[in-house]
C-alpha positions in Angstrom: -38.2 31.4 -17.9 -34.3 32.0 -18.5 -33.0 29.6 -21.0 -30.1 28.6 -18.5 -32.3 27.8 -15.6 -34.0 25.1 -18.0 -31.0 23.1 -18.6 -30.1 20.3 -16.4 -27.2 20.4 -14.1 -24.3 18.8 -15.1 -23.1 16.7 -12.1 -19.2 16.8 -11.6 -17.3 13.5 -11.5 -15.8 12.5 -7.9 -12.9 10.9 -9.8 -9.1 12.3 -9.7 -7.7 13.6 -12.7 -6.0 10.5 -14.3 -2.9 9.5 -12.9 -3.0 11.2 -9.4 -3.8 10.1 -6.5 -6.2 11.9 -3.8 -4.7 11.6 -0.1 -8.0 10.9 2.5 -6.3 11.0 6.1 -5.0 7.9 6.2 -3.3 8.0 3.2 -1.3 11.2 4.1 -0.4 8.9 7.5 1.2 6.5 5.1 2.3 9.4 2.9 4.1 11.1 6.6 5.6 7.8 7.4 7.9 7.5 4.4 8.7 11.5 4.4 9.8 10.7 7.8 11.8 7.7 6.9 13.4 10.2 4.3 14.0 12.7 6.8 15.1 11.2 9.8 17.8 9.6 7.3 19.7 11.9 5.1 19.4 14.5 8.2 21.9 11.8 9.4 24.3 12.5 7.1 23.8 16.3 7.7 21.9 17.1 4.7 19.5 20.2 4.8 16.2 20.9 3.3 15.7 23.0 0.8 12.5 23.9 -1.8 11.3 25.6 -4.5 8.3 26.3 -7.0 6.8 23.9 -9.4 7.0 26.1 -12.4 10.1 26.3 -14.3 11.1 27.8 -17.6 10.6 25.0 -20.3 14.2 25.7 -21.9 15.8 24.8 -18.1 14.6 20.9 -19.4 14.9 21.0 -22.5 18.8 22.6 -22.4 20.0 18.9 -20.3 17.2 16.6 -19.8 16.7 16.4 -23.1 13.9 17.5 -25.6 12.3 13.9 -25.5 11.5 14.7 -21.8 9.7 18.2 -22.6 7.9 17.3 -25.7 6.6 13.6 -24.9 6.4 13.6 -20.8 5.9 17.1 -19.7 3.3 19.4 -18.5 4.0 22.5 -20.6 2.0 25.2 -21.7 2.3 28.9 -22.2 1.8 31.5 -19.6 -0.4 34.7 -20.2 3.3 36.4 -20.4 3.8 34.3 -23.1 6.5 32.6 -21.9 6.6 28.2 -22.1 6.6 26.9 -18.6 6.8 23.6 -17.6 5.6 21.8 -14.1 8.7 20.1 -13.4 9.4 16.7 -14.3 12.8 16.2 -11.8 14.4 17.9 -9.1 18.0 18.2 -10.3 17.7 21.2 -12.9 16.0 23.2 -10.2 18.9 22.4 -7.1 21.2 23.0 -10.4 19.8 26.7 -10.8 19.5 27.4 -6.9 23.1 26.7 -6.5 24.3 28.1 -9.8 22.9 31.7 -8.4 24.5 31.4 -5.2 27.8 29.6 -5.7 30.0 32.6 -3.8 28.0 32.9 -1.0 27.9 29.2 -0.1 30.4 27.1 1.7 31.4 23.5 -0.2 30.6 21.1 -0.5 27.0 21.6 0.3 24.5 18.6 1.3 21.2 19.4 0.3 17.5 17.6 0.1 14.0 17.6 -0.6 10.8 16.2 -1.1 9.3 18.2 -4.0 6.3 17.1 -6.1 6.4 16.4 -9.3 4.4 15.8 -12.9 5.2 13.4 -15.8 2.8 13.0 -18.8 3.0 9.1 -19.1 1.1 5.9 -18.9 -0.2 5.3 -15.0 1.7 2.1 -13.7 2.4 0.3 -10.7 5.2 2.4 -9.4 5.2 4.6 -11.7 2.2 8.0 -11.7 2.2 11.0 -13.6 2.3 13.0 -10.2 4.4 11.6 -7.3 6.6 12.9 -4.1 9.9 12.2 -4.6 13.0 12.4 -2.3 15.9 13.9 -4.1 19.2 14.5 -2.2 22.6 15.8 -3.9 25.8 17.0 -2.4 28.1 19.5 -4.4 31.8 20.4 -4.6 33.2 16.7 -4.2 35.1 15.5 -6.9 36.3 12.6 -5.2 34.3 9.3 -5.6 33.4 9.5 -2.0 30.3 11.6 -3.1 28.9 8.9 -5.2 30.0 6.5 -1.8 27.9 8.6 0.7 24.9 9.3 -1.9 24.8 5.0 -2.3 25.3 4.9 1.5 22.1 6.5 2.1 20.4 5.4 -0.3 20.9 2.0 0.9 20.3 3.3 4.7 16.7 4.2 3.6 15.9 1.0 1.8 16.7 -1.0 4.7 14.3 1.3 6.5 11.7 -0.1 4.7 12.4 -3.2 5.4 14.4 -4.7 2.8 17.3 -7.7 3.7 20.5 -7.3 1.4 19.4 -10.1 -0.3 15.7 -8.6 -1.1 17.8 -6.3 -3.4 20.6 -5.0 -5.2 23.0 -1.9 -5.7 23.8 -1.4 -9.6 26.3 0.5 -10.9 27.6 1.9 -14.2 29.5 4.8 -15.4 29.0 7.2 -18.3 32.5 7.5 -19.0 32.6 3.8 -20.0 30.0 3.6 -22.2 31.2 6.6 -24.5 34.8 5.0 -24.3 32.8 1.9 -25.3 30.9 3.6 -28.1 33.0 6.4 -29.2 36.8 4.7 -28.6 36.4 1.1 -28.7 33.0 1.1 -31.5 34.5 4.4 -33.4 30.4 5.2 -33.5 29.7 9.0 -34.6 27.6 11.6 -32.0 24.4 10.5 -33.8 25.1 6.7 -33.7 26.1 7.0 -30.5 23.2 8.7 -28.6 21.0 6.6 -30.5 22.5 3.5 -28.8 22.7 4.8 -25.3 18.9 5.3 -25.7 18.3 2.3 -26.9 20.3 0.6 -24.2 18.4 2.4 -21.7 15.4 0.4 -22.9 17.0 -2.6 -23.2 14.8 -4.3 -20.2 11.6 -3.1 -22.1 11.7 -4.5 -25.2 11.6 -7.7 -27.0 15.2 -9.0 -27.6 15.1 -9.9 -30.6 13.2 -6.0 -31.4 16.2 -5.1 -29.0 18.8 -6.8 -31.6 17.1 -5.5 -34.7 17.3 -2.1 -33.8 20.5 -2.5 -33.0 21.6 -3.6 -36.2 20.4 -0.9 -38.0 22.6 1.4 -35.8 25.3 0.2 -35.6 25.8 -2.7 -38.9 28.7 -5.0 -38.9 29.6 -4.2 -35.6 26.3 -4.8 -34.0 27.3 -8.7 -33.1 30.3 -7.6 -31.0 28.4 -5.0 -29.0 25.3 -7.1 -28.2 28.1 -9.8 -26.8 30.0 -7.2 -24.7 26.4 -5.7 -23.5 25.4 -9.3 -22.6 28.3 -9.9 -20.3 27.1 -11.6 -17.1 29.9 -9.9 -14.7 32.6 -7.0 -14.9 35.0 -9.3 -15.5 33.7 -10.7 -18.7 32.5 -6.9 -20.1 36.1 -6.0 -19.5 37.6 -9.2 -21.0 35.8 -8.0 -24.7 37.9 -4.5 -24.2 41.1 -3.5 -25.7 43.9 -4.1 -23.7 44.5 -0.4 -22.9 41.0 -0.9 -21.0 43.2 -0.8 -17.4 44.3 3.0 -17.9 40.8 3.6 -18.4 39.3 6.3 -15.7 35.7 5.3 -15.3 36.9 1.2 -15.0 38.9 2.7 -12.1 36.3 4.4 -10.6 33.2 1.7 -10.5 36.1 -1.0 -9.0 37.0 1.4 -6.1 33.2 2.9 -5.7 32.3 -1.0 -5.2 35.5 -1.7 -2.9 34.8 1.6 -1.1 30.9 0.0 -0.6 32.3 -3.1 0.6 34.1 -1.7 3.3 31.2 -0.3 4.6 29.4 -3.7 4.8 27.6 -3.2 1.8 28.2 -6.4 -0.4 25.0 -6.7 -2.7 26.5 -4.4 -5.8 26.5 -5.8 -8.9 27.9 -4.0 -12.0 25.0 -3.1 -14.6 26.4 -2.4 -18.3 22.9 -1.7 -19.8 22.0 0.7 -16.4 22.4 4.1 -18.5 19.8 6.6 -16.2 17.7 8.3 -19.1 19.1 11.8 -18.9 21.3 13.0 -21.0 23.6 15.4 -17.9 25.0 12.1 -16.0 28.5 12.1 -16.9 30.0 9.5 -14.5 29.2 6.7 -12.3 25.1 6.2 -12.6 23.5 3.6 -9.9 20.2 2.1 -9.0 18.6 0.0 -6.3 16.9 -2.9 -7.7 14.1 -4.7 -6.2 14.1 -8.3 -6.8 11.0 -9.0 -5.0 8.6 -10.4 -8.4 5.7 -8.0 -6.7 8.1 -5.5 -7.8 11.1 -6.3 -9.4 11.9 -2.7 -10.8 14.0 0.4 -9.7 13.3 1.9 -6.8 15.8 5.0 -6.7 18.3 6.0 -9.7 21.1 9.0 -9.8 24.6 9.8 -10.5 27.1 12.0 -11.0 26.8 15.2 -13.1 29.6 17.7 -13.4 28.7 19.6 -16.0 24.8 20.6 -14.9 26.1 24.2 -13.1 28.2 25.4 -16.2 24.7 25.6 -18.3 24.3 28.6 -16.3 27.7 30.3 -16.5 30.8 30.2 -14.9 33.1 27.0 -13.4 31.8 23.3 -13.7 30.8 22.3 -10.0 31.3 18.7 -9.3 27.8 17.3 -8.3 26.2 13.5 -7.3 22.7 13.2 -6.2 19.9 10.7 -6.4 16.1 11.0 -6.2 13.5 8.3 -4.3 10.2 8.2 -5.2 7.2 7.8 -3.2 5.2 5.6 -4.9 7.5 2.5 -4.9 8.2 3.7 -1.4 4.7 2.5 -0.4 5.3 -0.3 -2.9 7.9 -1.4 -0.2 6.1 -1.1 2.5 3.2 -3.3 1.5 5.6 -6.0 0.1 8.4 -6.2 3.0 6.8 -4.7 6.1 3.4 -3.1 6.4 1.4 0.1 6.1 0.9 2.2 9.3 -2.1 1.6 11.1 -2.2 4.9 13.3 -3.9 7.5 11.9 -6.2 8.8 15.3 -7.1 11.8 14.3 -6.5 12.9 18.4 -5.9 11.6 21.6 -9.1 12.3 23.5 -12.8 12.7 22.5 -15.0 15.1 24.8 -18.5 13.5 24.1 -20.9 16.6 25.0 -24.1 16.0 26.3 -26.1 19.3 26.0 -25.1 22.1 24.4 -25.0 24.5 27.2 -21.8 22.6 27.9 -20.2 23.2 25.2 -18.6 26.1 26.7 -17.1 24.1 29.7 -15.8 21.3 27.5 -14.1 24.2 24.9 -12.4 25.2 28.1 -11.3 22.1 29.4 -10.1 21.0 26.4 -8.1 24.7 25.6 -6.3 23.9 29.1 -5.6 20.0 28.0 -4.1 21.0 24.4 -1.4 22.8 26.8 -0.4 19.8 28.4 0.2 18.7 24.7 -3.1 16.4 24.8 -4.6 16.1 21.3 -8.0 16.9 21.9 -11.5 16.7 19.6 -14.6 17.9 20.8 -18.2 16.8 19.4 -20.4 20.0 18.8 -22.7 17.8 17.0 -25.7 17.2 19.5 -26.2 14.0 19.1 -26.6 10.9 21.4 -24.0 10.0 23.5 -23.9 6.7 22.0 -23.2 8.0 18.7 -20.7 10.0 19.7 -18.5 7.5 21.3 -19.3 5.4 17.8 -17.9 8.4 15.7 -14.5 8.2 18.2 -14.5 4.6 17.7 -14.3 5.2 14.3 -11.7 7.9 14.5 -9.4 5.5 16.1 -9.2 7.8 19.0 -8.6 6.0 22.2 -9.5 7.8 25.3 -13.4 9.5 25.8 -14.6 11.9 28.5 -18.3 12.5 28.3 -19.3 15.8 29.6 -22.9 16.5 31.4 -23.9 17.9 34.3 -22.7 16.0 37.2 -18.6 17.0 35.2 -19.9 20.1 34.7 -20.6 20.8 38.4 -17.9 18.6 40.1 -15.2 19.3 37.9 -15.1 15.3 37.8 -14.9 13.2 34.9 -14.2 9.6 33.6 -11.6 9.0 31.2 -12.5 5.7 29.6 -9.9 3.5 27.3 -12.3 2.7 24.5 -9.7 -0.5 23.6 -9.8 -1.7 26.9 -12.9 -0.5 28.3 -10.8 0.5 31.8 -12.3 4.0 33.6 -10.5 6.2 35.5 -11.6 9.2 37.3 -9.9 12.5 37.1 -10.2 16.0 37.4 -8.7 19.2 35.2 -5.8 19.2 37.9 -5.1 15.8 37.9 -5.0 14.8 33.9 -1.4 15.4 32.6 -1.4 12.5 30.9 -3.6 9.8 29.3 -1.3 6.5 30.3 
């Protein structure tokens, strides 16, 4: 006997690789529901779709997300080429490159979106896997703060989709340009000092306070006491009343008071300014926002972008002015189940032919082949079972409408169409059906 054919058969495990998620049928219903939520949306706007591959070339996020992002939370390996490729982590790098390349040939400002899939090596979370959809829309060529405007406009259009009340959440802003005035101008911090602070702010609602305070003060020393008091201000008004006077001529001041007047114009009233809201990557380089979910089931960010100008230049030639955000679909569903509710209708069709012999199953392939044209959903059961279990798998399929086929249908061309949820029979022929209602 072989020596392989001794050994046992190691049974595979069912279970998804950790982290992901599989999608059964009606999963990908819930999964359909918020793409269309997304779609339906920013195709409002005018923004189109657009798409790409999952690979990338490492260096594209280690060059502006930062190396923190490829060496801690990527997926990166090296090809057979030997060349280090990463499964990407975001969106924006990639639209960055795609527009980069053809910057001549397209007419500004573009509005573009998409719903791409994409891999994070972290710790699984509510909210938060290492493989999720995400909807990320940007529009280029806008220098005006009216980009950041629309980009908030719809992101806040697509929350209240999922059936959020303004006072369920809130709108946060910051800006980029504030917080290196605050640490670079106002704190005279070096680059070093500086970048450490900015990432330790963006942690700031993950850690301990006083851990928060400690580390801190080993950045920044004698001046750690006055920061902490201006990064615990409770409103705009108090972070700007701990600035130097010149604060007024300041340029991103300016632009978070007319992004939230702009905002407020447009009936949107729940935006609070957010001094500690930094967005982890390091290309932002104006206003940064959020929406916040209140909600305790949640309470968490549910979308994040910003503004970054500089992205395009990494691949040569002139800076274009960029804003975008991205939406993920795992909080999306989060939302669902906390304000609304998950959809229910995943029928697999709209008719079941229940066959009674198989020397019918010609006649009901046909009638069904002429019913599909009429834009009837139909599934036929090839199985050769009992009736009775047929109409059980149906039932189970959620579909609503039966026709059992025998001989009598065969040879009159007759059938009854019965409404499994109401039990009510009709009779009808090939002719006749053009609809189920």
């Amino acid at each position: 006997m072989n020596s392989d054919e001794s050994k046992p058969i190691k049974k595979l495990s069912t279970d998804s690789y950790k982290g992901v998620r599989d999608f059964y049928p009606e999963d990908m219903a819930v999964q359909n529901h918020i793409f269309g939520i997304w779609k339906n949306t920013v195709e409002k706007y005018g923004y189109q779709e657009y798409n790409a591959s999952v690979l990338e070339p490492a260096d594209l996020y280690r060059a502006k997300s930062g190396e923190e992002i490829v060496n801690e939370q990527t997926y990166t390996f090296t090809d057979r080429g030997d060349r280090e490729v990463t499964l990407r982590p975001e969106m924006t790098p990639t639209v960055a490159r795609m527009v980069a390349a053809q910057r001549r040939e397209r007419p500004f400002p573009l509005r573009w979106y998409s719903i791409p899939n994409l891999f994070r090596y972290e710790q699984p979370q509510r909210g938060r896997l290492r493989e999720h959809w995400q909807l990320n829309v940007d529009i280029f060529g806008v220098t005006s703060i009216q980009a950041e405007v629309e980009c908030i406009q719809v992101a806040y259009d697509i929350t209240r989709q999922f059936g959020l009340k303004d006072t369920d959440f809130e709108v946060r802003l910051n800006n980029r340009k504030v917080m290196n005035y605050v640490t670079r101008d106002v704190f005279k911090l070096n680059d070093e000092q500086a970048h450490k602070i900015s990432k330790l702010i963006d942690r700031k609602n993950k850690v301990e306070a006083k851990v928060f305070a400690d580390v801190a003060q080993e950045i920044l020393g004698d001046v750690a006491d006055k920061f902490l008091t201006l990064l615990n201000s409770q409103n705009f008004e108090e972070f700007t009343s701990h600035l130097p006077q010149t604060k007024e001529e300041h340029e991103g001041l300016r632009e978070i008071r007319e992004v939230i007047a702009a905002l407020e114009k447009l009936g949107i009233t729940n935006v609070r300014f957010d001094q500690t809201l930094m967005r982890g990557f390091d290309y932002y380089t104006g206003i940064v926002f959020e929406i916040f979910d209140k909600n305790p089931t949640n309470r968490r960010a549910v979308l994040g972008g910003g503004r970054y100008d500089d992205l395009l230049s990494l691949f040569g030639g002139d800076k274009v002015p960029a804003v975008g955000f991205g939406y993920g679909d795992v909080v999306a569903r989060d939302l669902l189940e906390t304000y609304t509710s998950l959809p229910k209708d995943i029928r697999a069709a709209d008719l079941y032919l229940c066959v009674m012999n198989a020397s019918h199953f010609d006649y009901a392939q046909d009638l069904a082949q002429k019913l599909r044209t009429k834009n009837i959903k139909v599934s036929v059961d090839y199985s050769g079972r009992k009736v009775g279990d047929q109409i059980k798998t149906a039932d189970r399929l959620k579909i609503p409408y039966i026709i059992c086929i025998g001989d009598q249908e065969v040879a009159s061309g007759e059938f009854k169409i019965k409404n499994l949820v109401t039990g009510e029979e009709k009779l009808s022929t090939e002719d006749t059906l053009t609809t189920l209602n």
